[in-house]
Every structure is written in structure tokens, then in C-alpha cells.
N, C-alpha and C positions, 0 to 999 in steps of 0.2 A: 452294628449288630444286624445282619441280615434276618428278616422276616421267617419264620418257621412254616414248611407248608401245610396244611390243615390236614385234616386227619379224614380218613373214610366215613368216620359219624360226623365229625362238623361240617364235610361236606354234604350228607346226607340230608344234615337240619337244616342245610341255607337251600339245596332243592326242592324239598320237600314243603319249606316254605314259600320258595318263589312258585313254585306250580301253584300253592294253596290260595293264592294269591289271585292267580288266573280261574281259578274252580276247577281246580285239577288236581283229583283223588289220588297215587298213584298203590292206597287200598282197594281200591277196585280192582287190582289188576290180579292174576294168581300168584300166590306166592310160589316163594323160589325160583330157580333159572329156567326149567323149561315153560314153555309154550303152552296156553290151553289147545287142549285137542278138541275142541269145539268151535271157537273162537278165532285161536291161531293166535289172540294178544302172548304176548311176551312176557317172559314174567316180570317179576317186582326185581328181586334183585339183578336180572339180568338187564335192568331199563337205569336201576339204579348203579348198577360201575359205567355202564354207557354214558349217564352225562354225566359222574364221575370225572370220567377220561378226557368227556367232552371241554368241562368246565378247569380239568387240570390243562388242558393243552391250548387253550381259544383264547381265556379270558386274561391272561397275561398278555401274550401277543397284543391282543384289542389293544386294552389300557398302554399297552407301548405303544402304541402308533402314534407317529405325530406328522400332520400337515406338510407335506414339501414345500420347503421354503425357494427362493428363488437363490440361484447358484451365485454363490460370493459371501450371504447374507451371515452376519455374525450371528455364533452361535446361540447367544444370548436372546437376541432377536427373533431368531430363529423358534427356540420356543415358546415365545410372548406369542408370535404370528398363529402357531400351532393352537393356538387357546381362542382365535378369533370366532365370532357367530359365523354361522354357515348362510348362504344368503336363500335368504324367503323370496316367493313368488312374488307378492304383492308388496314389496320393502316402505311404500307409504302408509298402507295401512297398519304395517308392524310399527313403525315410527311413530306414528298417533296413539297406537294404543300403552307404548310404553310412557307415551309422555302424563299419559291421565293416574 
């Protein structure tokens, strides 16, 4: 059964949350689509179909992406490879500190 896509208010509630997150109101801002003519901010709902859009078109992409693997390499592998740690600057000091 393929995943259902989430709706305009459940998207709503998972930004609204991740901004709230960061200390980012987006009450603050004017409501409805236009523009304060003071300000120039954007409004609320026109900020909200933008990451909307953002988060319907980006964040599948991302979560697909996987590591290029080296050509030949079985598929299987291939995804094992794609899940490895990314390498740290200081790879000793990460080393030590996992071991404690």
C-alpha cells in the first residue's frame, strides 16, 4: 500500500512546529497573502504554501538519495555502503569518544 500524501494542515502542523522549534513565530507575520506595506514581510499564508511546496518537492528527493556506490558493486551492498558514517575531521578523537 503506497503512503498517502499529507494534507495542507498536516503539512501546516509539522512547519509550524519545526520553525517553533528554532523560535520562529510565523504569527508574527501579516496574515493572508499579501505583503505588509510597511515592512515588505510576506504574508502568513503566502510563506506557508511556499514551504508547503518546498517540503512537498525537496524532502522526498533528500530521503532518496543514496551514496554512489563504486561501479560493479552489488545492489545489496550498495545500499549497506549508502548508510555508512560520513568522515570527521579529527577521526581519532571521534574514535575515543565512542569508545567511552
Amino acid at each position: 500500500m503506497a503512503p498517502t500524501p499529507p494534507t495542507d494542515a498536516e503539512l501546516n502542523v509539522l512547519i509550524r512546529a519545526r520553525l517553533a522549534a528554532l523560535g520562529i513565530d510565523l504569527d508574527q507575520l501579516p496574515p493572508g497573502t499579501a505583503p505588509d506595506p510597511e515592512t515588505g514581510s510576506p504574508g502568513r499564508d503566502s510563506v506557508l504554501a511556499s514551504l508547503r511546496s518546498f517540503v512537498r518537492g525537496t524532502v522526498a528527493t533528500l530521503a532518496a538519495y543514496q551514496l554512489p556506490a563504486p561501479s560493479g558493486t552489488d545492489p545489496d551492498v550498495a545500499i549497506a555502503l549508502s548508510q555508512q558514517h560520513v568522515p570527521v575531521l579529527y577521526p581519532a578523537n571521534s574514535t575515543e569518544w565512542r569508545k567511552s
